[in-house]
N, C-alpha and C positions, 0 to 999 in steps of 0.2 A: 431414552435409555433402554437397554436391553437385559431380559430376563436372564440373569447369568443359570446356564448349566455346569454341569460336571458329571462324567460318565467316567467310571473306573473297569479294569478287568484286570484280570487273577489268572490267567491259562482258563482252556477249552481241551476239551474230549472226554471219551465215555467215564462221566462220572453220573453214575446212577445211585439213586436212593437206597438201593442193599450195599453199594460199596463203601456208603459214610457215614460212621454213626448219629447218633443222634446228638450228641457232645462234640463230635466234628465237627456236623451241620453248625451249629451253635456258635462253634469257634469262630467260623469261616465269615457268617453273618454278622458276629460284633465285630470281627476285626476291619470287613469292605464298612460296616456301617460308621467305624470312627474313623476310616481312613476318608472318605465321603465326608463327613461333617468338618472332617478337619481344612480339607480342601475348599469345601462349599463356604467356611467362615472366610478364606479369604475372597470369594469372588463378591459372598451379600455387602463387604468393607472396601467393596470400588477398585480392590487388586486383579491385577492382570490375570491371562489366560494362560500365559505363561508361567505365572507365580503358582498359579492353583495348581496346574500340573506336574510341578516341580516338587509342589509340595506333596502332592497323591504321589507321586512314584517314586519319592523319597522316604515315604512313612511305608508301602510295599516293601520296598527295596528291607526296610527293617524288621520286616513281620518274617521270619522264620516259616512260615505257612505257607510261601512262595517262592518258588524260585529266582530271587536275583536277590543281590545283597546276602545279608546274612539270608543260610536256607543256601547257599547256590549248591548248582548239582556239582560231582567231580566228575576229572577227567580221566581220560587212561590213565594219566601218570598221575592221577590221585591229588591232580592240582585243581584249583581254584580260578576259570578265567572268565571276567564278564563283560558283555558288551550294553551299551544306550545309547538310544538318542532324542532327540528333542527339537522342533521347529515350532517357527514364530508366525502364524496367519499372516499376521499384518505386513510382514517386509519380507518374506521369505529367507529368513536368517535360517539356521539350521546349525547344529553343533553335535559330535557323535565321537564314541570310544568304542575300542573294539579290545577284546583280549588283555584286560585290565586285572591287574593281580595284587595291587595294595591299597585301591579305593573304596571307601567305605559306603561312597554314595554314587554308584558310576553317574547316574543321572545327572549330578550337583557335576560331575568331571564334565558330561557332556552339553551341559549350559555353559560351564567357562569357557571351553573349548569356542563354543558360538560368539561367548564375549570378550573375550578374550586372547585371542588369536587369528592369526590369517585363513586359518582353516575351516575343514566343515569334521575334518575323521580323523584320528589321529588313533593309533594302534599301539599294542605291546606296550617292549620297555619304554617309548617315545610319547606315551600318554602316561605310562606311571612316572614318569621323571615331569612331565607338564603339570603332574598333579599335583606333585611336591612343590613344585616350584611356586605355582600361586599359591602354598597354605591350605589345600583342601583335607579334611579329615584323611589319615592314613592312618589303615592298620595291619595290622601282621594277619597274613592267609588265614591265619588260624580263627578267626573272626569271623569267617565263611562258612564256618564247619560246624555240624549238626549230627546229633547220635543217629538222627534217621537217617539223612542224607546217608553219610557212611556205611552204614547197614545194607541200605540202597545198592550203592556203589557196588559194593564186595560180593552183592549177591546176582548184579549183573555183569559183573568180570566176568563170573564163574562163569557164564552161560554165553563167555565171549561176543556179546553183541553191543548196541546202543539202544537206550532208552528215551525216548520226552518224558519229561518229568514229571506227569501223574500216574504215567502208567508203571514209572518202574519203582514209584511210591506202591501202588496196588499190587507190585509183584512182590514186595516184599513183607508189607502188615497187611494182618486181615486185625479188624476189632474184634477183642475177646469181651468176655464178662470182666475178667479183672484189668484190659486198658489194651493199648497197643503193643503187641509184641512180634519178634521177627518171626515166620511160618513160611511154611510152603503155598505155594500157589492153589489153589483149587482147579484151576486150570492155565493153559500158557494164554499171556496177554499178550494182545498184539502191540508193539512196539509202535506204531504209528496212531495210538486210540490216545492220548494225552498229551497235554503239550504246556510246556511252563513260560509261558513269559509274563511279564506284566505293564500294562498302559494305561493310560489316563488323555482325554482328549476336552477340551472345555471352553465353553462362552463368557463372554466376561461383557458389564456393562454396558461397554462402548463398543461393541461390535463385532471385538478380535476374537479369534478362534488360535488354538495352540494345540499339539499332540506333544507326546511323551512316550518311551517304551521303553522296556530296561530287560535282562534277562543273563542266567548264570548258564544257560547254553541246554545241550543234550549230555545225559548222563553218560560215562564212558567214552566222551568223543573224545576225537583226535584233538590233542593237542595242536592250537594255532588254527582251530575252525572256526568260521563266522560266518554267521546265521542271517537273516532278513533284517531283525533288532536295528542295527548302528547305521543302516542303510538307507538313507533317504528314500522317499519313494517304492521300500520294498516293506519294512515293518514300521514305516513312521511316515507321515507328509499331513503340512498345512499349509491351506489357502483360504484367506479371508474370500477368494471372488469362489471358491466351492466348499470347500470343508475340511476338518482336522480329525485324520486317520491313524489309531491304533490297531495293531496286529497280534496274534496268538495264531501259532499250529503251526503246518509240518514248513519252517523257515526256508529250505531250499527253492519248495516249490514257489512260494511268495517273492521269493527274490526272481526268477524267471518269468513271474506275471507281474512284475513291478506291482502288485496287488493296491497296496495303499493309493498309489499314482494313480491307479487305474477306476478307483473307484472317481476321484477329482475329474479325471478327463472327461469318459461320462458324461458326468453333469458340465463339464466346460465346453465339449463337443458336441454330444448329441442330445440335448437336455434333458438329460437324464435328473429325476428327484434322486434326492437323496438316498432316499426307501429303494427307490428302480434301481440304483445303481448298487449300492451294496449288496442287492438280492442278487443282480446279475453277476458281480463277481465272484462274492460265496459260494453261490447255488450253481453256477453254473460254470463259469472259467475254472477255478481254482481242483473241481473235483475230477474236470475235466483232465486234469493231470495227476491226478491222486491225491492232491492238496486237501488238507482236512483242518481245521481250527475255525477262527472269526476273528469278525472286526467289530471293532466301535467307531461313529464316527459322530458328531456335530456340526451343521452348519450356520453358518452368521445370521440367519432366520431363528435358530433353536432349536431346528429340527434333532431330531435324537434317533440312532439309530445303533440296537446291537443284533449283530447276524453274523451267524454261525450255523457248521454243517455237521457238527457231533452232537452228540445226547444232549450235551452242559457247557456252562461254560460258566466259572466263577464271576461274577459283574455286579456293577450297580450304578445310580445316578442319583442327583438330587435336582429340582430345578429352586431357585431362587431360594427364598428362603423353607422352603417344604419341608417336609423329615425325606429323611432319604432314602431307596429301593436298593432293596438286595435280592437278590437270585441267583442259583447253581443249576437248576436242570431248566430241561426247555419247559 
């Protein structure tokens, strides 16, 4: 029997210890530490790798603190679209939604999808009508929406551009003495220094390995854009014979280096460890094109690996029954 892990993340990029208070910090470590414990009870109770990960980026997906689910960023037109997906180590099953606008748990849309259908992607109105149709939790856009998000939003309209979702949280609160309020910038952030997604990647007893990835997109995008997230092999991929890949950062570029894939090949090609291989994509492919976030990944060994090429990156793991690790900066 195998030592089950679980390894979660929250978005990567320049989050440094002046930009989050000390009640922030606080936030951010009980919420990865119960969404971890939550996940890690089903893998120490002989549950799948699949279940635990469904379950970590279902309880993300709810935390308001993260981009996907409630918390998602908006769009130009001030809407609400999100994408996930999710694969199985052991059979290479794979399930995925993209541009999803009355699901509550895109994650929970993009397992059905895998169990429930011919498909591996299913997009737009043609995944919200599949969602209804099996019975998954539906709710009104309005469910998506958050006083900061919006604040957010409005104040990078103004500035006509697009945002990853920590940075255009940092452009628009600074912490005061009396709590978080809307202000002006101290100086202009760069638009590519944060990035919102979130994943969960995990070993389970008997050998399987599973990823997970879920995300409410770039603040101010174009309506009908889709990101690395729903994409197999670009913000998601599992193999029991090399390892199960979660993704965060700048999404286009990850889709152009099939990033997640690339970390599996690698090790399936040129036997590349775990550790070798992720270093080599992070650190060196991905920046090679301007690409900036990280991965998490797991192999059917245990190995454990999170890499990333910005200051931070929200994370954590547990193994077997341990208490469980949280960290935000490098």
């Amino acid at each position: 029997m195998n030592t089950p892990v679980i390894a979660i993340h929250g978005g990567a990029g320049t989050i440094t210890r002046s930009a989050l208070s000390a009640a922030d910090e606080a936030n951010y470590h009980r919420e990865l530490k119960a969404i971890l414990t939550s996940a890690q009870a089903v893998l120490t109770a002989g549950g799948s790798a699949l279940d635990a990960v469904t379950e970590a980026v279902r309880l993300l997906e709810d935390c308001p603190l993260f981009n996907a689910g409630k918390g998602a960023v908006y769009t130009r037109a001030g809407t609400h679209e999100l994408d996930a997906a999710i694969m199985d180590g052991a059979t290479l099953k794979a399930g995925a939604v993209a541009n999803v606008t009355c699901v509550r748990n895109p994650v929970i849309a993009a397992r059905t999808v895998m169990e429930k259908s011919a498909h591996v992607l299913l997009a737009g109105c043609g995944a919200d009508a599949f969602a209804r149709q099996q019975g998954l939790d539906i709710v009104d856009p309005t469910y998506y929406q958050t006083e900061a998000r919006h604040q957010q939003w409005l104040r990078v309209r103004e500035q006509s551009g697009m945002m990853l979702d920590h940075d255009a949280a940092s452009f628009t609160f600074r912490e005061s003495a009396h709590g978080t309020t809307p202000v002006d910038p101290i100086e202009p952030i760069d638009p590519d220094n944060k990035f919102g997604t979130v994943g969960a990647v995990a070993l389970d007893m008997h050998g399987n390995v599973a990823a997970a990835t879920s995300t409410g997109g770039i603040t101010n995008k174009q309506v009908g854009r889709v990101g690395d997230t729903p994409l197999i092999g670009a913000g998601c991929y599992a193999a029991n014979a090399t390892a199960a890949v979660s993704a965060t950062g700048t999404g286009e570029v990850f889709m152009r280096t099939v990033a997640a894939y690339d970390v599996a090949a690698r090790m399936a090609y040129a036997g590349a460890t775990l550790q070798e291989a992720m270093e080599q994509v992070v650190m060196e492919v991905l920046p090679a094109y301007e690409g900036r976030g990280g991965l998490i990944a797991v192999d059917a060994d245990g190995n454990l690996a999170l890499t990333f090429n910005t200051e931070g990156m929200y994370r954590g793991y547990a193994r077997g029954g341990d208490t469980p690790v949280t960290a935000i900066y490098k």
